[in-house]
Backbone as JSON Lines, residues from 0, in Angstrom:
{"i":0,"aa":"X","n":[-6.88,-13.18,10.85],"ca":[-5.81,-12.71,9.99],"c":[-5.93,-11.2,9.84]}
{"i":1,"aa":"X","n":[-4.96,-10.45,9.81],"ca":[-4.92,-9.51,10.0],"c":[-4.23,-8.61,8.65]}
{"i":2,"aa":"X","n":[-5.05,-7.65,7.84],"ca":[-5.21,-7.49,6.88],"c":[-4.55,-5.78,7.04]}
{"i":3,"aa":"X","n":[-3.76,-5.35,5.75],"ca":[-3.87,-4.14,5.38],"c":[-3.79,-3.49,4.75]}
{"i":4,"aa":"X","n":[-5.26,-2.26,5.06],"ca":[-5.13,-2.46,3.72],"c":[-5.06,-0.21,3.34]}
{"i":5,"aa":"X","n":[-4.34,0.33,4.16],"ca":[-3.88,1.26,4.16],"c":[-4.61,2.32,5.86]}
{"i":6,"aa":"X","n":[-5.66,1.91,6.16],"ca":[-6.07,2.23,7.3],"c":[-6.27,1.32,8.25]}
{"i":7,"aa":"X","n":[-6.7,1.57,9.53],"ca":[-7.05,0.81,10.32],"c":[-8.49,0.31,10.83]}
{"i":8,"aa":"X","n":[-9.36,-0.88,10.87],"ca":[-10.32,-0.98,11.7],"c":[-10.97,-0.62,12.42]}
{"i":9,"aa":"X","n":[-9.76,0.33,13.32],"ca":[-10.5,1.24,14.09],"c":[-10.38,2.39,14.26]}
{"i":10,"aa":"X","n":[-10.64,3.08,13.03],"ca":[-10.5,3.94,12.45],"c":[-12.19,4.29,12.08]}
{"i":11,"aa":"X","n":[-12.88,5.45,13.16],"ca":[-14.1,5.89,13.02],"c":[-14.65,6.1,11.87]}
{"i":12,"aa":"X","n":[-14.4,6.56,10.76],"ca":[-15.31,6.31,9.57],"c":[-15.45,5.14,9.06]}
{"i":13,"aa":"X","n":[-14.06,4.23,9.04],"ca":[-14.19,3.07,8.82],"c":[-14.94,2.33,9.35]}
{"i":14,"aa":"X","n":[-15.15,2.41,10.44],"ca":[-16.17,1.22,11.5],"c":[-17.8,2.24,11.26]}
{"i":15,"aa":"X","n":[-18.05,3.13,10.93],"ca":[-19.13,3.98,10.59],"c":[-19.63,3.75,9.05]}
{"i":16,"aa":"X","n":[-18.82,3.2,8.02],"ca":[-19.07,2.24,6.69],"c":[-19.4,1.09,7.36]}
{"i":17,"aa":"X","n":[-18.48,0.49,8.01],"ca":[-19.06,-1.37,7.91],"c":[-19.78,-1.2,8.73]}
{"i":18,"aa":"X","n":[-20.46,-0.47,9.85],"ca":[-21.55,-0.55,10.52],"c":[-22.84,-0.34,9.46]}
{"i":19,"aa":"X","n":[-22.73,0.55,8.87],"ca":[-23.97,1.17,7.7],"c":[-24.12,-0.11,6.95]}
{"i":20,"aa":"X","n":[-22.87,-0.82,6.04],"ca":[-22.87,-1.67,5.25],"c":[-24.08,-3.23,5.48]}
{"i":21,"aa":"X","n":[-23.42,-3.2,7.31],"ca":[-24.08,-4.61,7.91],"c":[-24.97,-4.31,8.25]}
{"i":22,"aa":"X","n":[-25.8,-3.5,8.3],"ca":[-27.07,-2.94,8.56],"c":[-27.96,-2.89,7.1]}
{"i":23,"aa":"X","n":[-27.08,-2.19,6.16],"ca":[-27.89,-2.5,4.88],"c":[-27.97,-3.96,4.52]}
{"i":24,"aa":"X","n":[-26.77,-5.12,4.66],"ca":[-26.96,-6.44,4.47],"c":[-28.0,-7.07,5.4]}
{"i":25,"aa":"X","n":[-28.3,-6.47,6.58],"ca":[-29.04,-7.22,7.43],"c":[-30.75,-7.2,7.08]}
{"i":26,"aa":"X","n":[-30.83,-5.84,6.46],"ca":[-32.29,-5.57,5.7],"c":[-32.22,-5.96,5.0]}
{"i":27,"aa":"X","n":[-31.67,-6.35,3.89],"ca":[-31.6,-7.15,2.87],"c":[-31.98,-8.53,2.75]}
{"i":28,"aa":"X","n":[-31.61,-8.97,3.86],"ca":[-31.38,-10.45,3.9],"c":[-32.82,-10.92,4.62]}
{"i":29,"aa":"X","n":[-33.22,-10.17,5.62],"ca":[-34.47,-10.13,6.27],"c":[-35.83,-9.57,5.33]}
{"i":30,"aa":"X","n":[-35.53,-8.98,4.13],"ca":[-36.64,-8.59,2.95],"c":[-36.41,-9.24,2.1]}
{"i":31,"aa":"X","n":[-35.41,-10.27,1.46],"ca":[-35.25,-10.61,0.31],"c":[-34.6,-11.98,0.34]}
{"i":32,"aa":"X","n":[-34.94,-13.15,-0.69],"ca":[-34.52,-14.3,-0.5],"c":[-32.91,-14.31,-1.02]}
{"i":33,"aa":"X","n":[-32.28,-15.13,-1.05],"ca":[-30.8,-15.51,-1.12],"c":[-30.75,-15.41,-2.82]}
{"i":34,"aa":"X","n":[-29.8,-14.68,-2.98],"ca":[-29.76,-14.66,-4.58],"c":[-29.09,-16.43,-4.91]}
{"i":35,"aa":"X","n":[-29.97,-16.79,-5.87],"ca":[-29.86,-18.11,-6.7],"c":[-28.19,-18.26,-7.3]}
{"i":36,"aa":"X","n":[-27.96,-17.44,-8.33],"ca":[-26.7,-17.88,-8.78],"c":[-26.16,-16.82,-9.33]}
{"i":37,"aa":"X","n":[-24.93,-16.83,-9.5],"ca":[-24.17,-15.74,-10.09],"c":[-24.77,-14.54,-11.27]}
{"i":38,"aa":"X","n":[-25.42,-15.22,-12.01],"ca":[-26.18,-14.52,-13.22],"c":[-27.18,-13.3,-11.97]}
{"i":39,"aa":"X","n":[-27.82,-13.78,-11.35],"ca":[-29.11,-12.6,-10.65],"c":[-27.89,-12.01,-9.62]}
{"i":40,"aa":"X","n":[-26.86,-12.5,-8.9],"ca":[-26.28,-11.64,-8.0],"c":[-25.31,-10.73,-8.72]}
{"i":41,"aa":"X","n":[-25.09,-10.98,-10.12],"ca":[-24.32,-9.26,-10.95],"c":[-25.5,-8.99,-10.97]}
{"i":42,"aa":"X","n":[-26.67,-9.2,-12.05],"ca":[-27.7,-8.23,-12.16],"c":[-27.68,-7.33,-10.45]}
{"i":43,"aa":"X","n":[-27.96,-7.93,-9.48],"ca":[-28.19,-7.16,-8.33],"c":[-27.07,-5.84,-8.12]}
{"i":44,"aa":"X","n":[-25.88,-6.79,-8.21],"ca":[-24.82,-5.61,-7.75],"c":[-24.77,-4.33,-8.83]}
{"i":45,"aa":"X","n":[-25.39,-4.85,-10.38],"ca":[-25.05,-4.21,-11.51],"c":[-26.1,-3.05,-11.26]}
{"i":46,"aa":"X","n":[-27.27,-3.67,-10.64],"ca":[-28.17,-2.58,-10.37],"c":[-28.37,-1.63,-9.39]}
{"i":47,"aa":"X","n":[-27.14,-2.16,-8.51],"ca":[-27.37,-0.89,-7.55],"c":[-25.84,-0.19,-7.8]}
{"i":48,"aa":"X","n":[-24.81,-0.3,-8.88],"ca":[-23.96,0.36,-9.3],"c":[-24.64,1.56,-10.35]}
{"i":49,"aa":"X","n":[-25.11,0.67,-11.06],"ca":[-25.77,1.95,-11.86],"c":[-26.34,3.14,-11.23]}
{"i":50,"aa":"X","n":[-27.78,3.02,-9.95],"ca":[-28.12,3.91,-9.24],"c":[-26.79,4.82,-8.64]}
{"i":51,"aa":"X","n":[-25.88,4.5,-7.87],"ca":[-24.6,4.62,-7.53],"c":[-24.17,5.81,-9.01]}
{"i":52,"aa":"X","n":[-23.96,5.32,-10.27],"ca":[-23.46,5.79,-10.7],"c":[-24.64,7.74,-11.78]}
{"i":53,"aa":"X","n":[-25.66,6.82,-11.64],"ca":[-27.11,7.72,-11.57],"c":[-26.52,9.27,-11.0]}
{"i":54,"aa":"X","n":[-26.25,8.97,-9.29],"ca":[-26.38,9.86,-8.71],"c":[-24.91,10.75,-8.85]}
{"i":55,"aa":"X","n":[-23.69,10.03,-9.31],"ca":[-22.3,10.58,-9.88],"c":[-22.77,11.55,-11.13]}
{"i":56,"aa":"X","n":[-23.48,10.98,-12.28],"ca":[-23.79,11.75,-13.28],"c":[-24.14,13.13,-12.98]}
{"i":57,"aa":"X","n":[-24.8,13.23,-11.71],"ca":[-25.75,14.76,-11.75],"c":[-24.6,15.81,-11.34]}
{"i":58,"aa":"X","n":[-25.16,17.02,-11.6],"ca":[-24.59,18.23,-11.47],"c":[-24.01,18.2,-10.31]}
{"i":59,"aa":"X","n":[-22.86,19.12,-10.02],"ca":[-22.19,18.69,-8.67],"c":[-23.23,19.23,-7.64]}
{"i":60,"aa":"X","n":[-24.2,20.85,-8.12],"ca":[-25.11,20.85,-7.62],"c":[-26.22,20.44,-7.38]}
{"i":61,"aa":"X","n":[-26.32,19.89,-7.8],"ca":[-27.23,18.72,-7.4],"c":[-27.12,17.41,-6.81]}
{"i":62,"aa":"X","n":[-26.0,17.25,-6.58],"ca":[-25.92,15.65,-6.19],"c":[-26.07,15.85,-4.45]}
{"i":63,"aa":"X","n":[-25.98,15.12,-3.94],"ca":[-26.67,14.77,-2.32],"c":[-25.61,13.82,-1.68]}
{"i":64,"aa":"X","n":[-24.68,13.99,-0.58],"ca":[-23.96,13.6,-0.25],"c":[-24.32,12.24,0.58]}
{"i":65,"aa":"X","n":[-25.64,12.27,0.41],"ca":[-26.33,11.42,1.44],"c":[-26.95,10.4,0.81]}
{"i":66,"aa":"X","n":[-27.06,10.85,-0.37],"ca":[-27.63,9.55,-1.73],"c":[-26.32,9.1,-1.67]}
{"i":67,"aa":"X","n":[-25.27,9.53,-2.33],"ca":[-24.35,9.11,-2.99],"c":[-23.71,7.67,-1.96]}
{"i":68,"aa":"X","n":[-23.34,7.92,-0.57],"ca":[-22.7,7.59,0.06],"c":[-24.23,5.62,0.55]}
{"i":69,"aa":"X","n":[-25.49,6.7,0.69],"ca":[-26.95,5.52,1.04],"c":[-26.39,4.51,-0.3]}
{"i":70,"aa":"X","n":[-26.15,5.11,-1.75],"ca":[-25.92,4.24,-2.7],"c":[-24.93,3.38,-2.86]}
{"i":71,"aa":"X","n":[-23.51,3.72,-2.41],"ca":[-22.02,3.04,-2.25],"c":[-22.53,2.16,-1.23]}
{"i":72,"aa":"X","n":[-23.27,2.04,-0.45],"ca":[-23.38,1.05,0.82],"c":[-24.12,0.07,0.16]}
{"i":73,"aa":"X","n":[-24.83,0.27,-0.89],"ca":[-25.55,-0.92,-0.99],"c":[-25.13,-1.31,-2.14]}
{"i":74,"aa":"X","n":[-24.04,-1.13,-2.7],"ca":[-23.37,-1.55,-3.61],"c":[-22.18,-2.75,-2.85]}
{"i":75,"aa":"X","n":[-21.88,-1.92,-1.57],"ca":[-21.0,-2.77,-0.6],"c":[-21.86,-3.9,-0.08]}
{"i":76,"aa":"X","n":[-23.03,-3.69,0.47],"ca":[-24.17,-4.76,0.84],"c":[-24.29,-5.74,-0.19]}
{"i":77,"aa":"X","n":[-24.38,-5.35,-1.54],"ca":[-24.83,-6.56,-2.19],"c":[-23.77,-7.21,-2.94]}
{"i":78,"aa":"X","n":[-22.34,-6.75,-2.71],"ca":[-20.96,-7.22,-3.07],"c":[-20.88,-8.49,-1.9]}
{"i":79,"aa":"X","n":[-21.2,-8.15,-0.44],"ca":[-21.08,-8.79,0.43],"c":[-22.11,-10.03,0.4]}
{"i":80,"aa":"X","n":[-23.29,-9.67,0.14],"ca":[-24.19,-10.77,-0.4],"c":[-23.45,-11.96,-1.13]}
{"i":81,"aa":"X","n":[-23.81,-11.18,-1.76],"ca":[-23.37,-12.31,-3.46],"c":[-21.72,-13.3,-2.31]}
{"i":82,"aa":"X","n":[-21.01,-12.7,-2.17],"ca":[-19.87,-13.85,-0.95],"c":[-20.49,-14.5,-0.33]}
{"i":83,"aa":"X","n":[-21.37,-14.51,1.13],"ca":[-22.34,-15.18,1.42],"c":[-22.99,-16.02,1.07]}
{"i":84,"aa":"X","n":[-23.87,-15.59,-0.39],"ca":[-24.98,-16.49,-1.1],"c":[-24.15,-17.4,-1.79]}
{"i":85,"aa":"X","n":[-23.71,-17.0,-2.17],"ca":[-22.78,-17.3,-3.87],"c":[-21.63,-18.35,-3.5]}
{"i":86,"aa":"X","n":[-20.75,-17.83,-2.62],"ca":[-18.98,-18.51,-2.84],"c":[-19.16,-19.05,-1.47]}
């Protein structure tokens, strides 16, 4: 099915996120057991939003384009989890 949702698939940054994303899910899944139930898979996602949002708080000089973006992926990784484990 073919989805849209304002860009395209193949669209190089786009396929440069879900490559990063399935790479962070794939370590994940290979270090860590299957989240149990809904209650621990928000805590998970809740906790890597916060870091996510950690690194928004700081000074514009200071923030790291490379945290920010390492942090949104694993916010996407463990959104994608929790579908997987969960539903």
């Amino acid at each position: 099915m073919n989805r849209k949702f304002g860009f395209t698939l193949k669209d190089a940054k786009v396929e440069k996120a879900l490559d990063e994303v399935d790479e962070e899910l794939a370590e994940a899944t290979e270090n860590y057991p299957p989240m149990r139930n809904y209650h621990e898979g928000y805590a998970v996602i809740l906790e890597e939003l916060d870091e996510l949002w950690d690194e928004i708080k700081k000074r514009p000089t200071e923030r790291d384009a490379k945290s920010l973006r390492n942090e949104a992926r694993q916010v996407a990784a463990m959104a994608l989890r929790f579908m997987v484990d969960l539903t």
